[in-house]
N, C-alpha and C positions, 0 to 999 in steps of 0.2 A: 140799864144805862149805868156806867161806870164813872164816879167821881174821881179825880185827882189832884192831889194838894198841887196847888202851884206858888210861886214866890210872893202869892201878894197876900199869903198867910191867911186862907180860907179854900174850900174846896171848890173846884167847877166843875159843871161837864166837861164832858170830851170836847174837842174840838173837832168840826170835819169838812170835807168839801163834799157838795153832793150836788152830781148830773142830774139833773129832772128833765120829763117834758111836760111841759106846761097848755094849758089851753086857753084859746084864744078864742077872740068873737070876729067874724070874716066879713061884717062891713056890717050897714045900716039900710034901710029900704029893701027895691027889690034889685038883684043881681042875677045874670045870667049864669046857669049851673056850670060853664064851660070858665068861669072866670074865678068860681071856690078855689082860696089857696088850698093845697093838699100837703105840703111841708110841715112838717114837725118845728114848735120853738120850744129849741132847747135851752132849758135855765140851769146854771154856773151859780150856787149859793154857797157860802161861807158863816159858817158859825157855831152855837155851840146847842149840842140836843139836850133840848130843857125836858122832851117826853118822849115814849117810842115805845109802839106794841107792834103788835101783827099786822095791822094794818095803818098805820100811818108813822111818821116822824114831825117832832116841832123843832124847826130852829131858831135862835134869839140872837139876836146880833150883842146884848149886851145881859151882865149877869152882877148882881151887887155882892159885897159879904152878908145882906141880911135875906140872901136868893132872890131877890125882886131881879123879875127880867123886864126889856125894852124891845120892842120891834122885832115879832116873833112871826114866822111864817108856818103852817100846816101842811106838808106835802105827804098824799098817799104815794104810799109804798109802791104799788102799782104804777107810780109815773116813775119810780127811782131806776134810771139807769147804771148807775154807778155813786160808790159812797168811800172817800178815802178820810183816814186818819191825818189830821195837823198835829 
């Protein structure tokens, strides 16, 4: 993971957009098998990678100058469909 100074005179992460699929829970009680959604939700996150190995990435939506982050999410790697540069 690659820091970069930015203007507010301390280093951050990267910033990225990253396409995920996400998992979902398909109702409550019992439901008929012919009625299982079978669609993929796809999740659109924005932020910046606070961690990242082989098998997962964390994103934080918020980063301090003393590194404290805010509101971080855990996506495996394996849901990533796509991951761009901001």
């Amino acid at each position: 993971m690659k820091k970069k100074e930015k203007e507010f005179g301390f280093e951050t992460p990267e910033l990225v957009e990253i396409i995920w699929t996400d998992s979902r829970t398909i109702g409550e009680g019992w439901q008929s098998l012919i009625d299982i959604p079978t669609d993929e939700t796809k999740i659109k996150s924005v932020g910046y990678v606070a961690f990242e190995n082989d098998k997962s990435l964390v994103l934080v939506q918020t980063v301090s100058e003393d590194n404290d982050i805010m509101g971080g999410v855990l996506i495996p790697k394996t849901a990533i469909l796509s991951k761009r540069k901001i």
